[in-house]
C-alpha positions as CSV (number, residue, x, y, z in Angstrom):
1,X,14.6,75.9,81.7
2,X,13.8,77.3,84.8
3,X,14.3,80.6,85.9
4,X,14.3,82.6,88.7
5,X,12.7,86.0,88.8
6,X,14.1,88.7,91.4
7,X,12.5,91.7,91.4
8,X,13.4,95.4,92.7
9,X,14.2,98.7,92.2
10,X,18.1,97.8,92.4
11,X,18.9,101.5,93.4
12,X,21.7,100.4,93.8
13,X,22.3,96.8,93.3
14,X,24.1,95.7,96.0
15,X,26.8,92.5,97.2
16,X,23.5,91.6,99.2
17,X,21.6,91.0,95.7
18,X,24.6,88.9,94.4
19,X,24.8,86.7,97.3
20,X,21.5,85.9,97.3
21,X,20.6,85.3,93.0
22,X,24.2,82.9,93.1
23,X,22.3,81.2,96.7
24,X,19.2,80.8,94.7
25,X,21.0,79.6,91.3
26,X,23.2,77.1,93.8
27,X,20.9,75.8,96.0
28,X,17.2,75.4,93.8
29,X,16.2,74.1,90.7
30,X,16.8,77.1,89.0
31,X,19.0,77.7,86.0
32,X,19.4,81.4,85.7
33,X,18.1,84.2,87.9
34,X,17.3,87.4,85.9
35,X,17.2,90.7,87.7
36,X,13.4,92.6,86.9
37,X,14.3,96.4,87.5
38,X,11.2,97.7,88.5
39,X,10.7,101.4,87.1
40,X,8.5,101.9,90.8
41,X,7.0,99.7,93.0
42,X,3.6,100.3,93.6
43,X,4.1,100.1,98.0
44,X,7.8,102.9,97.6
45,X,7.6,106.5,96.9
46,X,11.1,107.1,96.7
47,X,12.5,110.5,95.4
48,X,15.6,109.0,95.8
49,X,15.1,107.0,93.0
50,X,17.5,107.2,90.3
51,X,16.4,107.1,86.5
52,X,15.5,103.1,85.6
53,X,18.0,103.1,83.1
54,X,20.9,104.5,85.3
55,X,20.0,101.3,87.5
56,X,19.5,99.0,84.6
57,X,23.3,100.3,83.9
58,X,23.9,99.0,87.4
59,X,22.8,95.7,87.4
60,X,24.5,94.7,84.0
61,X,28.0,95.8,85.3
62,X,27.4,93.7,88.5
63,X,26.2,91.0,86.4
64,X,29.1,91.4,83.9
65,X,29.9,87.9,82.2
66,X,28.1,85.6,84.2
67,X,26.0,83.9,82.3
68,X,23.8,82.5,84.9
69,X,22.8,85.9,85.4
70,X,20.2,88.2,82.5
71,X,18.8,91.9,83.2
72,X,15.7,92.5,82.4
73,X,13.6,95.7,81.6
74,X,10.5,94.3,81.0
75,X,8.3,96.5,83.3
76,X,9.6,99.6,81.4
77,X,7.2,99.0,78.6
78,X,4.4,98.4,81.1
79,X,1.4,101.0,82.8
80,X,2.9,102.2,86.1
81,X,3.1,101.3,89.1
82,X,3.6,97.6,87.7
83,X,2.3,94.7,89.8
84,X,4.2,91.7,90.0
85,X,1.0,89.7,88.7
86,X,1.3,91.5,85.1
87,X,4.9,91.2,84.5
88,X,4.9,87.6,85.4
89,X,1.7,86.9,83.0
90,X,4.2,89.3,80.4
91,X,6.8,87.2,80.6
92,X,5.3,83.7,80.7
93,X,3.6,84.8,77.2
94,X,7.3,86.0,76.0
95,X,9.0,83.2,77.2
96,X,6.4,79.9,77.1
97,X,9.5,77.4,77.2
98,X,10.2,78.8,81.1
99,X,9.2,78.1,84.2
100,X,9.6,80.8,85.8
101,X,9.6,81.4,90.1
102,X,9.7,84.6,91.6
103,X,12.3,85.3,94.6
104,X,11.1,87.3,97.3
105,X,12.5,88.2,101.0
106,X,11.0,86.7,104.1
107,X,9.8,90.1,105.1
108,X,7.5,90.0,102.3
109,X,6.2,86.5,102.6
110,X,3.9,87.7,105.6
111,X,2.0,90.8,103.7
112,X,2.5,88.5,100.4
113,X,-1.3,87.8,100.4
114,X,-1.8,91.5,100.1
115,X,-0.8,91.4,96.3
116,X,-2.3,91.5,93.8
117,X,-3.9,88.1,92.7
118,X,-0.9,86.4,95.0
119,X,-2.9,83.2,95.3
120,X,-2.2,82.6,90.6
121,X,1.1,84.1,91.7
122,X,1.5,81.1,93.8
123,X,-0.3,78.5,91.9
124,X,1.3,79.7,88.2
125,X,4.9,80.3,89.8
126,X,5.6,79.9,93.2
127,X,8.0,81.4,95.5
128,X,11.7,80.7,96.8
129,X,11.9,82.7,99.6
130,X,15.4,83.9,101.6
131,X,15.5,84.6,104.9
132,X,15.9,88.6,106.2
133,X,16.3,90.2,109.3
134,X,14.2,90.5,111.7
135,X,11.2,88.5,109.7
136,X,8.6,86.6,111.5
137,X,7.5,83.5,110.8
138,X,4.7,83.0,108.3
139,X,2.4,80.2,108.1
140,X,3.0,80.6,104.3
141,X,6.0,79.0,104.9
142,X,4.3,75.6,104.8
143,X,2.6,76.0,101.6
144,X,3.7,73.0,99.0
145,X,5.3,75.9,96.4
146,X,7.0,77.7,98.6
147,X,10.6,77.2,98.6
148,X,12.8,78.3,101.8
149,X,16.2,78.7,101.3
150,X,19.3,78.2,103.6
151,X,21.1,81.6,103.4
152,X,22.5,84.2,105.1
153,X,20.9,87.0,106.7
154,X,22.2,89.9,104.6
155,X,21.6,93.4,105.9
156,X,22.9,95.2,103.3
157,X,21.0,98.5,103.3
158,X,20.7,101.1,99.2
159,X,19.9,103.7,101.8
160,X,23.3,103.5,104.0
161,X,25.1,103.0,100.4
162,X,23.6,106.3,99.0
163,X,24.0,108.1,102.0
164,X,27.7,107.4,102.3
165,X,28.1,108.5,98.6
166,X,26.7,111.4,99.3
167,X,29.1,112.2,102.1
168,X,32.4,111.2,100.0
169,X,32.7,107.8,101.9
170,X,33.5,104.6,100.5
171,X,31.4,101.8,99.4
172,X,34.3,99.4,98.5
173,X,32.9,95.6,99.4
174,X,29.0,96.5,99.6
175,X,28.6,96.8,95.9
176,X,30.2,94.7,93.3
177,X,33.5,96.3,92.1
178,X,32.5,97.3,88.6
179,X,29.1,98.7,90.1
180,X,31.5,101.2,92.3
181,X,33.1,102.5,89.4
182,X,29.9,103.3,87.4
183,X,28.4,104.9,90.2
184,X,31.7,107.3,90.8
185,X,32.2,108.1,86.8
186,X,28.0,109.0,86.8
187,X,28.6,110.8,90.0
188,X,25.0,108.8,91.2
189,X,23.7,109.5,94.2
190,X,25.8,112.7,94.8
């Protein structure tokens, strides 16, 4: 089985997540995409941050029955900040049946030989990359594990979602429906 690994802080998961897991499940070889929720990413410094179970909360109710879909909390249990090496190396140990590819933005493909041992990321895993806006054009791009998708160019921004919340405004249609209603009973982001 192969599996595709998206990775973030998910603060909140957004319709922009969604679009893009059900693009990479449709449109690769993969057979389930599973949400990482990273507890902090080692290039953010965000106060903003809510608790990483509040937001592991968030992505099961926008993953709700769809079984194509799997949370996953795996960097909870790890030394902080996590890099993406060490939780793949995690999981390919837990999980020796998958093949697992990690799912990345376009904005990252260009500082993607920054991380930490990126060239076994590439080698062990690979990437499927969707576009963003904005991006330029890597050279990476031409690499024989590297996987482009055909998607749209969703500018859906946590920071404009938290910041209307905050003002009493409503989020209806940039978060999955059952995500809205967890963040208003939790009073997140107020």
């Amino acid at each position: 089985m192969e599996v595709g690994l998206f990775f973030g802080s998910f603060n909140p998961i957004h319709t922009g997540h969604m679009i893009i897991a059900n693009l990479v499940k449709e449109t690769t070889s993969v057979d389930e995409v599973w949400f990482i929720v990273s507890p902090q990413n080692p290039f953010k410094k965000n106060k903003s941050l809510l608790h990483e179970f509040d937001r592991l909360d968030m992505v099961n109710a926008a993953i709700g029955d769809d079984y194509q879909f799997r949370s996953n909390d795996v960097e909870f249990n790890m030394p902080r900040p996590s890099y993406t090496i060490d939780t793949l190396t995690v999981l390919q140990e837990k999980y020796p049946e998958k093949k697992f590819h990690l799912i990345i933005g376009e904005d990252n493909l260009a500082s993607f030989p920054k991380w930490k041992n990126h060239d076994q990321i590439l080698e062990h895993f690979g990437l499927i990359v969707y576009p963003r806006p904005n991006s330029t054009k890597s050279e990476l791009e031409k690499l024989e594990n590297i996987t482009i998708i055909d998607a749209p160019e969703v500018d859906i921004s946590a920071t404009l979602i938290r910041k209307l919340v905050k003002e009493g405004k409503s989020i209806k249609y940039l978060v999955p429906e059952a995500v809205e209603k967890l963040i208003k009973a939790k009073k997140h982001f107020q």
